[in-house]
C-alpha positions as CSV (number, residue, x, y, z in Angstrom):
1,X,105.3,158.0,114.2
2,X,105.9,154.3,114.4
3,X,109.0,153.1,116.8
4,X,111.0,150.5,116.7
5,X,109.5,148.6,118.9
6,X,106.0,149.6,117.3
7,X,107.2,148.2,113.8
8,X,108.4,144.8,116.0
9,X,104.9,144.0,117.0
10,X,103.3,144.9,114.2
11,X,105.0,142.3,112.2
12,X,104.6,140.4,115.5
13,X,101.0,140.7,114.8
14,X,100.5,140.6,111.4
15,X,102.8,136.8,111.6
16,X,100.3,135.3,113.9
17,X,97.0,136.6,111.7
18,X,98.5,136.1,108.1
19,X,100.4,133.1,106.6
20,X,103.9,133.0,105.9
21,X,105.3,131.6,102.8
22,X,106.7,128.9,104.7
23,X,102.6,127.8,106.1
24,X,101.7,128.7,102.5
25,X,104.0,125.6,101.0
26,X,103.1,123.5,103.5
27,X,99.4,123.3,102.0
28,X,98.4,120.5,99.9
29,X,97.6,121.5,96.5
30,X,94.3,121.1,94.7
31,X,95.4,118.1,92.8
32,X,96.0,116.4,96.1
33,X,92.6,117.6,97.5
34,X,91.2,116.0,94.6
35,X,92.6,112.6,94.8
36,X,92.0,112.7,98.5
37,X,88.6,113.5,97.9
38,X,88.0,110.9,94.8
39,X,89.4,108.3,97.2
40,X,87.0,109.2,99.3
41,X,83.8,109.0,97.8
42,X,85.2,105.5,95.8
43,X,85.7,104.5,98.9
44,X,81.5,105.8,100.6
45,X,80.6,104.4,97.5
46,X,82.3,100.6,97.7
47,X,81.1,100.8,101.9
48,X,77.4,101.5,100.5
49,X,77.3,98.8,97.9
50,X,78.9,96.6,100.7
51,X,75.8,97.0,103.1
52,X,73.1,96.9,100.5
53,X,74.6,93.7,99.5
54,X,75.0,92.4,103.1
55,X,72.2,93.7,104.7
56,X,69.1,94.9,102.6
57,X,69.3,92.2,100.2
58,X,69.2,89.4,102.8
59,X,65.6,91.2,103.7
60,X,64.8,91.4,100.4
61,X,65.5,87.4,99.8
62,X,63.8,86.8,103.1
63,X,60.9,88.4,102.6
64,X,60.6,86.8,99.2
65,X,60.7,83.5,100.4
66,X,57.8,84.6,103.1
67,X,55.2,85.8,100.6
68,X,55.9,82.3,98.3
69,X,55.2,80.2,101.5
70,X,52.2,82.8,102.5
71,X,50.9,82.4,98.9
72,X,51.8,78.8,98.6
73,X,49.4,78.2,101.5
74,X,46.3,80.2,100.1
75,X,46.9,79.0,96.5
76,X,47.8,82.1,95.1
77,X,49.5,81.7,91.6
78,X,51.1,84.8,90.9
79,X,53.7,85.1,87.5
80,X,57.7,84.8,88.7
């Protein structure tokens, strides 16, 4: 038989392991998960285009520009 002061700790208990409505309403919803998360990958997606553009092109331009000076120098025509 449960006591008064059993039932008090049980519902002690059970608030501390389940959420209330109150925790429940405070979630964000999937629609806002979504956005959240489509801003997010727009955003990985803009920050990757970003460093390929400033930082493996470059290379690629610069390394270009060695091979026509390398096969400038041994006479090498190759097709542009």
């Amino acid at each position: 038989m449960l006591t008064k002061e059993d039932r008090k700790q049980l519902i002690k208990d059970f608030k501390e392991v389940f959420p209330t409505k109150a925790d429940i309403k405070r979630l964000p919803t999937r629609n806002e998960l979504d956005q959240k998360l489509a801003k997010q990958a727009t955003d990985i997606i803009l920050g990757v285009g970003e460093f390929i553009h400033d930082n493996v092109l470059p290379l690629f331009t610069s390394l270009e520009k060695r091979i026509e000076r390398v096969e400038k120098r041994l006479g090498i025509n190759t097709p542009s």
